[in-house]
PyMOL commands that place a pseudoatom at each C-alpha (Angstrom):
pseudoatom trace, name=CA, resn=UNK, resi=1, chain=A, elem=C, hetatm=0, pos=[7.652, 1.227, -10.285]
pseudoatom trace, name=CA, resn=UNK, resi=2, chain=A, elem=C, hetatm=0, pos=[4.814, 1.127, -7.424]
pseudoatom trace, name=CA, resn=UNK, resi=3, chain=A, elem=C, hetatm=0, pos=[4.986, -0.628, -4.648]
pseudoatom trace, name=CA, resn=UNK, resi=4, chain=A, elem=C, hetatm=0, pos=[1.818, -2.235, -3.291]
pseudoatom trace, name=CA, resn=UNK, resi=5, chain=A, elem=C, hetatm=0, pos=[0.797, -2.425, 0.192]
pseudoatom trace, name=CA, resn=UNK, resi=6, chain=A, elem=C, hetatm=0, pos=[-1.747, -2.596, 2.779]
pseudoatom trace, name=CA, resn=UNK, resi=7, chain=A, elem=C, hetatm=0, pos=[-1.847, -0.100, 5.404]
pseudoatom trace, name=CA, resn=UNK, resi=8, chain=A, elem=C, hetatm=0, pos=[-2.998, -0.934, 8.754]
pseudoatom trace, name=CA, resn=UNK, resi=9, chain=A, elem=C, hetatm=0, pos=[-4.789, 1.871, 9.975]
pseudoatom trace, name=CA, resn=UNK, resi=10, chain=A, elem=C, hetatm=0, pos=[-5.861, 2.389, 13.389]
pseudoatom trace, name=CA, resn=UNK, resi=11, chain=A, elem=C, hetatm=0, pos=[-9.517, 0.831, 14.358]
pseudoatom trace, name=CA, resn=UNK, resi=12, chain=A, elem=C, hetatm=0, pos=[-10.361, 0.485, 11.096]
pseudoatom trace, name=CA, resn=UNK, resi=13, chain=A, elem=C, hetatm=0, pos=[-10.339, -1.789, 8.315]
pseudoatom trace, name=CA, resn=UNK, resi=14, chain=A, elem=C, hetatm=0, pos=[-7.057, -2.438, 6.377]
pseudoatom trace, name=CA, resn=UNK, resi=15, chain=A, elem=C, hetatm=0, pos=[-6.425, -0.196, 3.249]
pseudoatom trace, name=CA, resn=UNK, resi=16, chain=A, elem=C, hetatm=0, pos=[-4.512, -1.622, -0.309]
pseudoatom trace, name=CA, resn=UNK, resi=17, chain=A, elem=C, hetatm=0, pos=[-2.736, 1.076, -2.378]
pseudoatom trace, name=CA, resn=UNK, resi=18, chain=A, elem=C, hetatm=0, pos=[0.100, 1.773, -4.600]
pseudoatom trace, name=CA, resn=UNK, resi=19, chain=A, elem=C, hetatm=0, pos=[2.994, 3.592, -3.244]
pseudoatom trace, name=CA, resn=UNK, resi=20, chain=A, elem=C, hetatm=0, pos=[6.136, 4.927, -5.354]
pseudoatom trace, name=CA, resn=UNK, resi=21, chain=A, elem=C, hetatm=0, pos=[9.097, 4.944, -2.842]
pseudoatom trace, name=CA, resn=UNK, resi=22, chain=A, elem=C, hetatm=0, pos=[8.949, 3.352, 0.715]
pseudoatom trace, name=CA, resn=UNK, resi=23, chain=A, elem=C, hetatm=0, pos=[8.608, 6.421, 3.799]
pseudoatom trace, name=CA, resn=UNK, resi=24, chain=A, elem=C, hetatm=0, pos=[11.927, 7.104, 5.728]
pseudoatom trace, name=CA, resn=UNK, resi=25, chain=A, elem=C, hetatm=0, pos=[11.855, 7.245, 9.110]
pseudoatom trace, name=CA, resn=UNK, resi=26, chain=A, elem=C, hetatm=0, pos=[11.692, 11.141, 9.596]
pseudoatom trace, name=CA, resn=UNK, resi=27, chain=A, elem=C, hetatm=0, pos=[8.483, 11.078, 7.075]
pseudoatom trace, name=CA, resn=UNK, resi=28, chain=A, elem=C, hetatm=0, pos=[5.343, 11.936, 8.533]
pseudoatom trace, name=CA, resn=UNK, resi=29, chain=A, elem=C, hetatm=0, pos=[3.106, 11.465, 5.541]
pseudoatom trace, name=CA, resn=UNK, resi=30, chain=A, elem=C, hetatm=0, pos=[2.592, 8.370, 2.775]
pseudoatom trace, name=CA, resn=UNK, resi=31, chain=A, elem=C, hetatm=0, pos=[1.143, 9.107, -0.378]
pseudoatom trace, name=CA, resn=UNK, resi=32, chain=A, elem=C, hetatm=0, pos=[-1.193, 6.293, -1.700]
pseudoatom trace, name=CA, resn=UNK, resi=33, chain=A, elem=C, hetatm=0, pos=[-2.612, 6.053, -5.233]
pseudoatom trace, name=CA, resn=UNK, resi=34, chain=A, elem=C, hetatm=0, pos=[-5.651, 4.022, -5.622]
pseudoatom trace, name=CA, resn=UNK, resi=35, chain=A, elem=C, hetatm=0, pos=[-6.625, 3.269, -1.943]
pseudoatom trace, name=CA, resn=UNK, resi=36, chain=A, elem=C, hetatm=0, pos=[-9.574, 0.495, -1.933]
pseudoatom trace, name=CA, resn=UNK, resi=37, chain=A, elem=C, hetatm=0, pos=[-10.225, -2.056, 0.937]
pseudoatom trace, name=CA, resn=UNK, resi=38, chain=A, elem=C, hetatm=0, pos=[-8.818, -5.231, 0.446]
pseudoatom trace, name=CA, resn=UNK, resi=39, chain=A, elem=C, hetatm=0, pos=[-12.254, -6.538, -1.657]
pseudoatom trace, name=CA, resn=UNK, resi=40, chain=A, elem=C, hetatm=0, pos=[-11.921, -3.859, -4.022]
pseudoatom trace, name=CA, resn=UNK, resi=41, chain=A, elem=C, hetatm=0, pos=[-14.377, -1.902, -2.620]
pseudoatom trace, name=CA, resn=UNK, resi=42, chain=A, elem=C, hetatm=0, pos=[-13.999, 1.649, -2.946]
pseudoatom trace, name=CA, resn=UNK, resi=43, chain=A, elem=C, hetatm=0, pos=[-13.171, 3.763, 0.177]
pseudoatom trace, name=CA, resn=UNK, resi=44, chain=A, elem=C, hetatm=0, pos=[-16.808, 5.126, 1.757]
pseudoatom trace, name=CA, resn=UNK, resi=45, chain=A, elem=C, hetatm=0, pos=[-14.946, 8.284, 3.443]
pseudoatom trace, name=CA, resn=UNK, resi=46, chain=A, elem=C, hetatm=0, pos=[-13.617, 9.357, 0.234]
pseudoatom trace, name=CA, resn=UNK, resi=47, chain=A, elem=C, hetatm=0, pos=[-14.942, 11.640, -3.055]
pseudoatom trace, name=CA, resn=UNK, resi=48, chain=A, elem=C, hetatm=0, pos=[-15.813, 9.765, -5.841]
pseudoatom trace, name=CA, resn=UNK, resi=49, chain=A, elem=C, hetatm=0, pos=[-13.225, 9.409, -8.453]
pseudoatom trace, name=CA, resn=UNK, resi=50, chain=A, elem=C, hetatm=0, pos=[-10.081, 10.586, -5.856]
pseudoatom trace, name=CA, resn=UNK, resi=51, chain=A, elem=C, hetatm=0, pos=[-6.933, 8.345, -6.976]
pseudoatom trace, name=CA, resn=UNK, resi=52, chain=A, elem=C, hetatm=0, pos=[-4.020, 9.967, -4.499]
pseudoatom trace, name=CA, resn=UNK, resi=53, chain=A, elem=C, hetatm=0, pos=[-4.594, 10.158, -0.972]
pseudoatom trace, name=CA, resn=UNK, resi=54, chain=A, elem=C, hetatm=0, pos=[-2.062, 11.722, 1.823]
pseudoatom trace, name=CA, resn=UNK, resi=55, chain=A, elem=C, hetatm=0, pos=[-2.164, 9.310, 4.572]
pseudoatom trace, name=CA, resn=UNK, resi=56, chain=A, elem=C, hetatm=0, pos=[-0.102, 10.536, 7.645]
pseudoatom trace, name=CA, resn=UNK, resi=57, chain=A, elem=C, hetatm=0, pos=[1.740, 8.162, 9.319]
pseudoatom trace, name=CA, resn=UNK, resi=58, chain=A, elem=C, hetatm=0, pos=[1.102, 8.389, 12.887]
pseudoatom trace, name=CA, resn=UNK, resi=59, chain=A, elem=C, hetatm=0, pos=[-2.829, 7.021, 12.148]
pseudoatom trace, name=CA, resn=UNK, resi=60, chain=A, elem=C, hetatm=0, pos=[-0.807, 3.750, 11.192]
pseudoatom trace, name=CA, resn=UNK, resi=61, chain=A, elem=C, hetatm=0, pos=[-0.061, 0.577, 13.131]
pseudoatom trace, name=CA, resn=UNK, resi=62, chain=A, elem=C, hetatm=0, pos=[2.173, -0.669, 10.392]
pseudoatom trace, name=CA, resn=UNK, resi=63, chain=A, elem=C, hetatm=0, pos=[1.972, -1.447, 6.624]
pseudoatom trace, name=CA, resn=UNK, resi=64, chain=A, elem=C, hetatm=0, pos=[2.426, -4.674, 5.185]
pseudoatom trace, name=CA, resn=UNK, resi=65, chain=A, elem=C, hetatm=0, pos=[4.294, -5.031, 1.422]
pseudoatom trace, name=CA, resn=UNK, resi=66, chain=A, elem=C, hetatm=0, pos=[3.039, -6.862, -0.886]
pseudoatom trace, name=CA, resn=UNK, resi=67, chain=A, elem=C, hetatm=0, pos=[5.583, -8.981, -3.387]
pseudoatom trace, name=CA, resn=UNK, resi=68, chain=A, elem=C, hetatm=0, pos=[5.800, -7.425, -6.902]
pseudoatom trace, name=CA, resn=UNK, resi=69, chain=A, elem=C, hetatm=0, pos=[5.750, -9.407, -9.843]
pseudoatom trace, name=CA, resn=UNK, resi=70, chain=A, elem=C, hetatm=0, pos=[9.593, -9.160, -10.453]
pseudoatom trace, name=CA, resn=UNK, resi=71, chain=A, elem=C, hetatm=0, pos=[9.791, -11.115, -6.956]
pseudoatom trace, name=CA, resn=UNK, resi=72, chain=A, elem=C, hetatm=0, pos=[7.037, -13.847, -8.438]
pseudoatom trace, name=CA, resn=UNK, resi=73, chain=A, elem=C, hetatm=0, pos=[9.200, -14.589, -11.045]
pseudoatom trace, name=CA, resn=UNK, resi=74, chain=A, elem=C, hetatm=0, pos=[12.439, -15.189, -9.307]
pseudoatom trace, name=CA, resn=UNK, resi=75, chain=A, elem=C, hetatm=0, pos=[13.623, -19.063, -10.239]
pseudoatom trace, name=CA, resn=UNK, resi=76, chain=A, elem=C, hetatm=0, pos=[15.441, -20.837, -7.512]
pseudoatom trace, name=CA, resn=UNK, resi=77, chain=A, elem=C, hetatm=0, pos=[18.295, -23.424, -8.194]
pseudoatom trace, name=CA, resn=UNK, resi=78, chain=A, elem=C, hetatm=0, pos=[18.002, -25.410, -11.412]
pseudoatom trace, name=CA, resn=UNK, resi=79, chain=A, elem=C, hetatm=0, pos=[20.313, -28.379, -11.994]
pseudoatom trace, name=CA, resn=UNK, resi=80, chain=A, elem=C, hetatm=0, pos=[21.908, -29.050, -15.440]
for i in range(1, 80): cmd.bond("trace and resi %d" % i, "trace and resi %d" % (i + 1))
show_as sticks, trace
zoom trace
């Protein structure tokens, strides 16, 4: 199941994309499928049509995740 996030890059714009496990600490690459900016515009620096990108992880400040939609549908205390 992907995990979607926004990646914080250094001086630039934030990035959304779909990651499939979270990095470990000793990582020193992400991979993202489907990078866009957060409008849904597609990424100017990139080919068209590229779907996987290999960010590494020291151009990061930090990445943000996104809830899933198993999260959204979590249902809190009901009384009977």
């Amino acid at each position: 199941m992907a995990i979607e996030v926004i990646l914080h890059i250094h001086n630039q714009d934030p990035i959304i994309g779909e990651i499939e496990t979270l990095p470990k600490p000793d990582d020193q690459i992400i991979k993202v499928s489907n990078p866009r900016y957060r409008d849904g515009r597609d990424l100017q620096f990139l080919e068209h049509g590229v779907t996987t990108v290999l960010w590494p992880i020291r151009q990061l400040s930090f990445i943000e995740i996104l809830p899933g939609e198993a999260e959204e549908e979590i249902i809190g205390f009901v009384r009977d």
